[in-house]
C-alpha positions in Angstrom: 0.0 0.0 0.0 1.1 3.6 -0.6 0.9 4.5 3.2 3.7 2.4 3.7 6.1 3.6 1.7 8.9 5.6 3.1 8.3 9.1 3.3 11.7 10.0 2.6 11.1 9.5 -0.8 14.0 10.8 -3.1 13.0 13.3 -5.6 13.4 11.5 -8.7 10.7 9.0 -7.2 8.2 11.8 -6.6 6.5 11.4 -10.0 6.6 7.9 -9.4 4.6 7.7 -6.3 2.1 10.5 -7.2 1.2 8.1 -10.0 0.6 5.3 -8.0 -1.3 7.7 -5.6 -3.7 8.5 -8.3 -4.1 5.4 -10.2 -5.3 3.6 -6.8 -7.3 6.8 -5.6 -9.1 6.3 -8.9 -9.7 2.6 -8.2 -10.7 3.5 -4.8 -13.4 6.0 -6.5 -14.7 4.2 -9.1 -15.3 1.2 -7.1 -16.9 3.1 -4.3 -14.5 2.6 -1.5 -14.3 6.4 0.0 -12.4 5.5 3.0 -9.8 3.6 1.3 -9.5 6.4 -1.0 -9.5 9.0 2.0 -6.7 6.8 4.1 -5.1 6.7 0.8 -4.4 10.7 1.0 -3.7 11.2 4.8 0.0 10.9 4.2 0.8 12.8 0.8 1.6 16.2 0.5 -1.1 18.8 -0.4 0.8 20.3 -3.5 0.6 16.4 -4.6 -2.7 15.8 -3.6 -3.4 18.6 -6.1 -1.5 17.6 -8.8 -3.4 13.8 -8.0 -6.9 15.1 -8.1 -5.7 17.6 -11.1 -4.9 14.4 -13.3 -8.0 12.3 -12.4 -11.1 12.0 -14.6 -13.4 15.4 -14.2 -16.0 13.8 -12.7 -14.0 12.0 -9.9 -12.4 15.5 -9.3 -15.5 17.1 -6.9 -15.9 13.5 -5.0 -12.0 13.1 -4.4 -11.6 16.9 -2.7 -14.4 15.7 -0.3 -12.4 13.4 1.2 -10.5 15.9 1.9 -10.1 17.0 6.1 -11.1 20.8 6.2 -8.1 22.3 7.6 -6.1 20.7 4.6 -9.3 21.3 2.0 -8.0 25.2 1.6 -4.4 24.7 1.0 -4.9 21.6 -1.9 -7.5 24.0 -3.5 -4.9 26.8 -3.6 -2.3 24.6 -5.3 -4.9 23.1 -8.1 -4.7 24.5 -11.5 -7.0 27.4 -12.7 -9.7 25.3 -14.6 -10.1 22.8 -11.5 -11.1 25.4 -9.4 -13.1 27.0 -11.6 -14.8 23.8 -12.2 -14.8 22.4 -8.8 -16.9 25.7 -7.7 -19.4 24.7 -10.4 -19.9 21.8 -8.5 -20.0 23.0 -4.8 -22.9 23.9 -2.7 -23.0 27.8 -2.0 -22.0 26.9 1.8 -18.7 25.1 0.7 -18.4 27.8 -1.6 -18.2 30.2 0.6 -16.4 28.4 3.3 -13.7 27.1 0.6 -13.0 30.7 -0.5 -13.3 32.4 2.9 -10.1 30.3 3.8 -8.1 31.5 1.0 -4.8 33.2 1.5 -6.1 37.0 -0.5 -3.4 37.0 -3.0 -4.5 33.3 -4.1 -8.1 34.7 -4.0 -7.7 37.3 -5.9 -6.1 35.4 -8.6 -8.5 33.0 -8.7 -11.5 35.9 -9.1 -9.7 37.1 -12.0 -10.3 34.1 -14.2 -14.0 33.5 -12.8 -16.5 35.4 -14.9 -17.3 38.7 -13.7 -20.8 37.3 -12.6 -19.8 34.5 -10.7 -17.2 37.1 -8.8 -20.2 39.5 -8.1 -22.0 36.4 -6.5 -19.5 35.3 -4.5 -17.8 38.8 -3.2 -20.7 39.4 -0.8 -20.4 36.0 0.8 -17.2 36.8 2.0 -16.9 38.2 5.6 -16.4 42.3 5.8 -12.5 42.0 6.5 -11.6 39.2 3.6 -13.7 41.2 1.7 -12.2 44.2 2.2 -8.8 42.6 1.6 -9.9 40.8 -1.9 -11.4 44.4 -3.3 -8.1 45.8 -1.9 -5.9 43.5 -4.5 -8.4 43.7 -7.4 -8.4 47.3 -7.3 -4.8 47.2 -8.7 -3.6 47.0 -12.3 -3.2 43.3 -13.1 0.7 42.2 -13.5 1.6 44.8 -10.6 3.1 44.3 -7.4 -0.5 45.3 -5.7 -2.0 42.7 -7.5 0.0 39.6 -6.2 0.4 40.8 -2.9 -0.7 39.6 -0.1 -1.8 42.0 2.6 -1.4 39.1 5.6 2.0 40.4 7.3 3.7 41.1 10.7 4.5 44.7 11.7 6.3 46.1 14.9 7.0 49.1 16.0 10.5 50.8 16.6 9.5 51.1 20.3 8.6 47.8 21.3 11.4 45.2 23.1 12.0 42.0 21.3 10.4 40.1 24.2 7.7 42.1 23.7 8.1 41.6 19.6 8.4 37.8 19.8 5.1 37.5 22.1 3.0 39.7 19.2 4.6 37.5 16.3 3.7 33.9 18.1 0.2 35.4 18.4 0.3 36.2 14.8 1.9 33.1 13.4 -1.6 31.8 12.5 -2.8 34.1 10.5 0.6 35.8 8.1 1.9 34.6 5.2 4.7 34.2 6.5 6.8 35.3 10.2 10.6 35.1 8.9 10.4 38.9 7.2 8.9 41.3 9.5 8.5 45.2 9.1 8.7 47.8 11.5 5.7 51.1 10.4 5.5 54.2 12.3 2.0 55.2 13.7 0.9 56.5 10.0 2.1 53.0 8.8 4.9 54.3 7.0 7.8 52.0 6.5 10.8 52.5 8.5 12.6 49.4 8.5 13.0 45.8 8.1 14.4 42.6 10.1 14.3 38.9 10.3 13.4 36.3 12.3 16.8 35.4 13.1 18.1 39.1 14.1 15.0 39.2 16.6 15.9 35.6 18.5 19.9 36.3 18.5 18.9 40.2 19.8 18.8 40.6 23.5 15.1 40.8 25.2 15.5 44.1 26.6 16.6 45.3 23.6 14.2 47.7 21.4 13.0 47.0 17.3 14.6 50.6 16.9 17.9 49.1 17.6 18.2 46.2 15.4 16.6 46.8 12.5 18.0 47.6 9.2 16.8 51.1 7.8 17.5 51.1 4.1 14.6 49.1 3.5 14.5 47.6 0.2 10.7 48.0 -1.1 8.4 48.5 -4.3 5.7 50.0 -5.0 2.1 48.7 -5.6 2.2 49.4 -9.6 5.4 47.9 -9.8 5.6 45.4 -12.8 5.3 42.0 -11.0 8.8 41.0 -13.4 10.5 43.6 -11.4 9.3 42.6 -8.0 10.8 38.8 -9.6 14.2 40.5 -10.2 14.0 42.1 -6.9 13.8 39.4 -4.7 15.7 37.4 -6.8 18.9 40.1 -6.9 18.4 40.5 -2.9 18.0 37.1 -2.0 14.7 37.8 0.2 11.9 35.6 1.4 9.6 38.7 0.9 9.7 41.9 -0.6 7.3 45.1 1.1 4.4 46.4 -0.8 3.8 50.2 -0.6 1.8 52.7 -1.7 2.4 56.3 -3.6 2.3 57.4 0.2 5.0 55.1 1.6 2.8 53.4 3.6 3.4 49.4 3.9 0.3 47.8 2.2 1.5 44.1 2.0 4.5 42.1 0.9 4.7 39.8 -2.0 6.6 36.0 -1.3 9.1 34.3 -2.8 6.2 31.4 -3.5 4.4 34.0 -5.3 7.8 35.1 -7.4 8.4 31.6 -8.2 4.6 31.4 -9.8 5.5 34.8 -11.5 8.5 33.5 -13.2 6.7 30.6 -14.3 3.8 32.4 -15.7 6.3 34.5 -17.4 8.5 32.0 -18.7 5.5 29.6 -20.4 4.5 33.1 -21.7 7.6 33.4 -23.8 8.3 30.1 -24.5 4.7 30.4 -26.7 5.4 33.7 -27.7 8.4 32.4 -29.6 6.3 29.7 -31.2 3.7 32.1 -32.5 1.5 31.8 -29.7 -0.3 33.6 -27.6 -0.8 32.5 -24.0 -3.7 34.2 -21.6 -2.7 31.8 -18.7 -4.6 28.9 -18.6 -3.1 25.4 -19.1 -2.7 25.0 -22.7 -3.4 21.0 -22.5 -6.9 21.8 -21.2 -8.0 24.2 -23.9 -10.8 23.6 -26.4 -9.3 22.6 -29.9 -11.2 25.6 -30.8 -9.3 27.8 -28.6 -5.9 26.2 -29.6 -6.7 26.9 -32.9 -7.8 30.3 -32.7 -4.8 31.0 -30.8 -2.1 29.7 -33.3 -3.7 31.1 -36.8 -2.8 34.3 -36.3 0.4 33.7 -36.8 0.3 31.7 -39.3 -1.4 33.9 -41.4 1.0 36.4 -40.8 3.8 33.1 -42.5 1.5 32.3 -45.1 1.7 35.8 -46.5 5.3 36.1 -46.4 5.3 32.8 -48.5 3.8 34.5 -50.6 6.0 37.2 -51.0 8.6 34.6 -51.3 7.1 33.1 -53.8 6.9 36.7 -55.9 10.5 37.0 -55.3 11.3 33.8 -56.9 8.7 34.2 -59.8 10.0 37.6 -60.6 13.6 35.7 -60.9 11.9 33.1 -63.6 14.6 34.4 -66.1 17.7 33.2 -63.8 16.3 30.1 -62.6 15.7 29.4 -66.4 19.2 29.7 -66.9 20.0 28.0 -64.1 17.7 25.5 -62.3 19.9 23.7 -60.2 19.5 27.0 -58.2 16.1 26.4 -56.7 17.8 23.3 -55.3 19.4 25.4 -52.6 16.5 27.8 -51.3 15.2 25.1 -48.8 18.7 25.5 -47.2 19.6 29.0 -46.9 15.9 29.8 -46.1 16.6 27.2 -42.9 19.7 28.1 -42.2 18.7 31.8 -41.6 15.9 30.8 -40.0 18.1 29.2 -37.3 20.6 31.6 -37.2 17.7 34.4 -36.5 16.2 32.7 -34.0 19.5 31.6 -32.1 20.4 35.3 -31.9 16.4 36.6 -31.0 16.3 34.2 -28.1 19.7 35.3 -26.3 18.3 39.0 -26.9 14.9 37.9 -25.4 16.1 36.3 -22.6 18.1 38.6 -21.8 16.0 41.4 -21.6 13.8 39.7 -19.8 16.3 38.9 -17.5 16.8 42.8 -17.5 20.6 42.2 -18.5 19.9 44.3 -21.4 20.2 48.3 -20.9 19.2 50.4 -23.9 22.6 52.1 -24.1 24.0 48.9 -24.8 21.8 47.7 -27.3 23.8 48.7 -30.4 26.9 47.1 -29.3 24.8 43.8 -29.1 23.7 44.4 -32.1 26.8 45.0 -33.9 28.5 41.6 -31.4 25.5 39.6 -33.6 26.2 41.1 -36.9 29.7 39.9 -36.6 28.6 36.7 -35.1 26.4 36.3 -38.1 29.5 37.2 -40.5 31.3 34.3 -39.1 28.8 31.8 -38.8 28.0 32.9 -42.4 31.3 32.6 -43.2 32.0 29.4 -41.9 29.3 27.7 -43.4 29.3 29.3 -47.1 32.8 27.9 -47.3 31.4 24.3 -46.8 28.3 24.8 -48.4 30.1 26.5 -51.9 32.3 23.2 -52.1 29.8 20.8 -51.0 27.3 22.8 -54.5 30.6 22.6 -56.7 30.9 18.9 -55.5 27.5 18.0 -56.4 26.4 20.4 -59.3 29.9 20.7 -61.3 28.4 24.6 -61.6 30.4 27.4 -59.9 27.9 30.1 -60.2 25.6 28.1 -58.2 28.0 27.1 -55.4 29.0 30.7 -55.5 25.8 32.4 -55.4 24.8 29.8 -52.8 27.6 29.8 -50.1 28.0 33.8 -50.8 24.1 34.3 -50.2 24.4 32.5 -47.5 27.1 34.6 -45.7 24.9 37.6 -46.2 21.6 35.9 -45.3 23.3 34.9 -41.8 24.6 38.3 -41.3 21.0 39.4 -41.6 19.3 36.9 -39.8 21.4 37.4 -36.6 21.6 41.3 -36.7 17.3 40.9 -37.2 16.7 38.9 -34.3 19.1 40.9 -32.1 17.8 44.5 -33.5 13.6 43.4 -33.7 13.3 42.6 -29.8 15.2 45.5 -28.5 13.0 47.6 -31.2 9.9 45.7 -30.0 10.6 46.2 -26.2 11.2 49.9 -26.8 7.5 50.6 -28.7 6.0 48.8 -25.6 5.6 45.4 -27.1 5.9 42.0 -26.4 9.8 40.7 -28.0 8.9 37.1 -27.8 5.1 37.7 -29.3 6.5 40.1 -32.2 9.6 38.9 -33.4 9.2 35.3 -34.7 7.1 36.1 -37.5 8.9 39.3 -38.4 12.2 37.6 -38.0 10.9 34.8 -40.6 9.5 37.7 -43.3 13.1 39.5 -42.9 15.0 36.1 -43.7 12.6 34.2 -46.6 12.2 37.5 -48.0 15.1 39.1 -48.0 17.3 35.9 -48.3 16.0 34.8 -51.5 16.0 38.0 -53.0 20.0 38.3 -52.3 20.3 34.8 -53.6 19.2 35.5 -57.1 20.3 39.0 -57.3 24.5 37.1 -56.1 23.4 34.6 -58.9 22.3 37.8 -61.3 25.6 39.4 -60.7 27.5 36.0 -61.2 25.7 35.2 -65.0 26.8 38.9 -65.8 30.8 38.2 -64.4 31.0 34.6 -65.2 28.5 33.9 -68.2 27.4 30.2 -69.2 29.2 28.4 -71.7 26.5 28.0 -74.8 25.0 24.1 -74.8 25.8 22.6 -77.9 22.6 20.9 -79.4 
């Protein structure tokens, strides 16, 4: 049975045992055995109980969280993806409704009433008691993406006057009800903030000693409109649990967690990774979308391709003359359409990253873009060489390897000085670099690319002109 596995279970296992978890919890379910199947869960984690109930059947997904223990009902919700919430709520009473959402952290809340419909957030606002109300309409008040918005306003603050004894005794009353007790604040009566502290400077400080005394002053903050990427950058730069939350006031309005950063960076990361596929992500788990959706999602983009093959294909019809001359040329667009392809996207997604990873300042951006140019030279280089023997080898025709490894010198020159210059351009008008640069970085190459190939091989018939076929 799984209760008697070890629970030092060593990571590489985990997958392991949550899939023998849920395969016999869906036995257990199916066959009607709900105490087996709620023994089954006593001893697993809750952020694997979620993933558990997340990979069952739908309709097992309402009976399984009943099994759950109250006090362990919240957390497991908090953990489930978007569309199981949303779907277990469909199937909930409006007392476990209420109860289930009551017990929400208000950061997790508030990120689950975004993705409900408007009307079901109306509905369920008013069932909330005045204070967790209060703190919900608090977050959704705030731009979305923005440090007020992932906040949570459930922290400890002391006050510069107060002995550590006398700080210790407020935080174990506390404990309960924070996010979290290892990064406290100190606020002055207007609850401005005026310094920070840990956990561990309060137990190693004396007890007499005041919170005046000990903390640290330079407080490193943000501020509630701050783009929730920065806040990531923040804490990630400074090494913190938490980061402080305040207002245009200064005054401390909550602090956001490292839990919530790692969730950020997540978010942010699957955002790109579609972006550079041509897709566009609106945060919900892309294996449980309607083909419909999926589909709506990616033809955008490929629209956007289709009509550069067509202006690739204009390019090549309006060269009809030289491949007439010379059709062992159209042998070789496939490749240096490909290879500049690659190149482009190589150079677009260490530019990306990296000013995502804000390790990109603007007065630097020309030199990066001049490092990919030449980058792009000698890659070109490099690989026209072998390709121009590799044609002569298997053609016998020296325009073609010519105009083949020479085009594609200049098409990987341009491919890598496109995707580095695009996403810095992109970033500065305000838009997305991952979302806006593939298909732009594709028109630039195809189009360009075959136009330089025929107009090298144009240039070539002029310099080296064919030898007349004898009939």
């Amino acid at each position: 049975m799984v209760q008697s596995q070890d629970v030092e279970q060593p990571i590489s296992s985990r997958r392991e045992l949550r899939e023998l978890v849920r395969s016999q919890l869906q036995m257990f379910l199916e066959q009607g055995q709900l105490q087996e199947a709620k023994l089954l869960l006593v001893p697993v984690q809750a952020v694997d109980v979620a993933e558990v109930i997340g990979e069952l059947p739908e309709k097992l997904h309402a009976i399984a969280f009943r099994l759950l223990p109250k006090d362990e009902a919240t957390e497991v919700y908090e953990y489930l993806d978007r569309s199981v919430q949303q779907s277990l709520l469909q199937d909930f009473k409006n007392q476990e409704i209420r109860d289930l959402v009551e017990q929400m952290s208000p950061d997790d809340r508030a990120r689950l009433f975004d993705e409900l419909p408007a009307k079901v957030v109306r509905q369920l606002l008013p069932k909330l008691s005045p204070n967790e109300r209060e703190a919900t309409s608090l977050l959704l008040g705030y731009q979305p993406d923005t440090a007020g918005r992932i906040m949570t306003p459930e922290y400890i603050s002391l006050k510069e006057n107060l002995t550590v004894g006398a700080a210790l005794e407020r935080i174990r009353r506390l404990a309960d009800i924070t996010e979290t007790v290892y990064a406290l604040y100190v606020t002055d009566a207007a609850r401005h903030l005026t310094g920070i502290l840990s956990l561990r400077d309060l137990v190693v400080a004396q007890p007499e000693q005041t919170i005046g005394e000990i903390m640290t002053r330079d407080a490193v903050f943000v501020h509630t409109d701050t783009d929730q990427e920065e806040v990531a950058r923040t804490i990630q730069r400074y090494d913190f649990l938490a980061v402080p939350v305040v207002d245009s006031e200064q005054r401390l309005v909550g602090i956001v967690t490292v839990d919530d950063v790692i969730d950020v960076f997540e978010r942010e990361t699957t955002e790109d990774i579609y972006a550079l596929g041509g897709l566009q992500s609106d945060g919900d788990n892309y294996f449980q979308m309607s083909l419909f959706r999926v589909s709506r999602q990616r033809v955008s983009w490929l629209l956007i391709l289709l009509v550069t093959n067509v202006l690739t294909s204009a390019v090549i019809r309006a060269n009809e003359g030289v491949l007439t001359q010379l059709v062992s040329l159209a042998m070789f667009i496939p490749l240096l359409i490909g290879t500049g392809g690659n190149v482009g996207t190589q150079s677009s997604t260490v530019i990306i990253r990296g000013l995502n990873m804000d390790k990109i300042q603007t007065g630097g951006a020309w030199r990066l873009i001049r490092r990919e140019a030449i980058a792009g030279l000698m890659l070109g280089t490099m690989l026209g060489l072998l390709v121009t023997v590799g044609a002569y080898l298997l053609q016998g025709n020296l325009i073609v390897a010519l105009s083949a490894g020479s085009s594609l010198i200049v098409i990987s020159m341009l491919a890598s000085t496109s995707g580095a210059a695009l996403p810095i351009l992109f970033k500065s008008l305000g838009f997305d670099p991952a979302l806006m640069s593939a298909p732009f970085i594709t028109t630039c190459v195809d189009v360009l690319g075959v136009l330089t190939y025929f107009t090298i091989a144009r240039i070539l018939l002029v310099l080296l002109p064919l030898e007349p076929t004898v009939g």
